[in-house]
C-alpha positions as CSV (number, residue, x, y, z in Angstrom):
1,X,0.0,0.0,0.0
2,X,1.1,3.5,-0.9
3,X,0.9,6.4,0.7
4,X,-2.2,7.9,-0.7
5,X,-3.8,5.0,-0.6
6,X,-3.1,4.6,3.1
7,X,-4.3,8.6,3.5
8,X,-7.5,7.3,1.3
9,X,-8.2,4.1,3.5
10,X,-7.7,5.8,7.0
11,X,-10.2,9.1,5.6
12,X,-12.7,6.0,4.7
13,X,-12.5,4.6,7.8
14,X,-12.9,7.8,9.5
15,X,-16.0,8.7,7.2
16,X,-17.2,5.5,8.3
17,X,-16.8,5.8,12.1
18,X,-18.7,9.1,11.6
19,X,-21.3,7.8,9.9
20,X,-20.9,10.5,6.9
21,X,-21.8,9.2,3.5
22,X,-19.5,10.5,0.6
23,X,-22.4,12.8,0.0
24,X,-22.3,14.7,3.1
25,X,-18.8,14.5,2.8
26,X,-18.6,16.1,-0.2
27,X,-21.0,18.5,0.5
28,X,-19.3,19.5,4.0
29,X,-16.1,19.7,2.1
30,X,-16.8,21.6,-1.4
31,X,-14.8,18.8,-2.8
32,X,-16.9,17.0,-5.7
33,X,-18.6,13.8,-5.3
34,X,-16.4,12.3,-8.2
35,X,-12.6,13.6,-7.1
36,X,-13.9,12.7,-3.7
37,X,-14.5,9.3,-5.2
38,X,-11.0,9.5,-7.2
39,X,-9.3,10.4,-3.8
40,X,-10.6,7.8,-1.9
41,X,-9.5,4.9,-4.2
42,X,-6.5,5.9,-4.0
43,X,-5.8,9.0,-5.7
44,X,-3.7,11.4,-3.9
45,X,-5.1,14.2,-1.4
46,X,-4.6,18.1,-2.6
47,X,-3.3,19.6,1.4
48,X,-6.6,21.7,0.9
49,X,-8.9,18.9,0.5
50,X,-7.4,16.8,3.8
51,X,-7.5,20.0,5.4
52,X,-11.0,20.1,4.7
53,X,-11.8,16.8,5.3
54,X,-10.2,16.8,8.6
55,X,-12.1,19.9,9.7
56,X,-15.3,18.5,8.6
57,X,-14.5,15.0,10.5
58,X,-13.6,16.9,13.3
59,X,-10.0,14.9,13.2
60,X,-6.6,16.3,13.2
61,X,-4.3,15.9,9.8
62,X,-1.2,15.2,11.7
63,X,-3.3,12.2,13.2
64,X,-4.6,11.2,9.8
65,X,-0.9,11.0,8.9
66,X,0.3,9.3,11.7
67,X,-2.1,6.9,11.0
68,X,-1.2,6.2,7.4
69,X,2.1,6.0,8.2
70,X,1.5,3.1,9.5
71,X,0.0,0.9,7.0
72,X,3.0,1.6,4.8
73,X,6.3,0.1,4.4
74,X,8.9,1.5,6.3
């Protein structure tokens, strides 16, 4: 796993654990449903939409990070 696609997979979870659908999401966010889409399968994250998508979590980026950092190889 890269390290997008860890970013995508912990933001999914997240989403999940929040119970958000990709439509709130992307409504909360300003980010379109489709690059949302794009993003989460693995595309990489712009800083401004994980800064967004944090914010509208509630969850801190460095945390995201830290988080995806660990499903990668070291």
């Amino acid at each position: 796993m890269n390290t997008a696609e860890a970013v995508a997979k912990v933001i999914e979870d997240l989403r999940k654990q929040a119970d958000c659908s990709q439509v709130h999401l992307s409504e909360a966010t300003g980010i379109p449903r489709t690059t949302l889409q794009r993003r989460l399968d693995g595309d990489p994250f712009k800083v401004n939409e994980l800064d967004a998508i944090t914010k509208a979590l509630g969850v801190d980026a460095a945390a995201v990070w830290s988080q995806a950092a660990l499903l990668t190889p070291s």
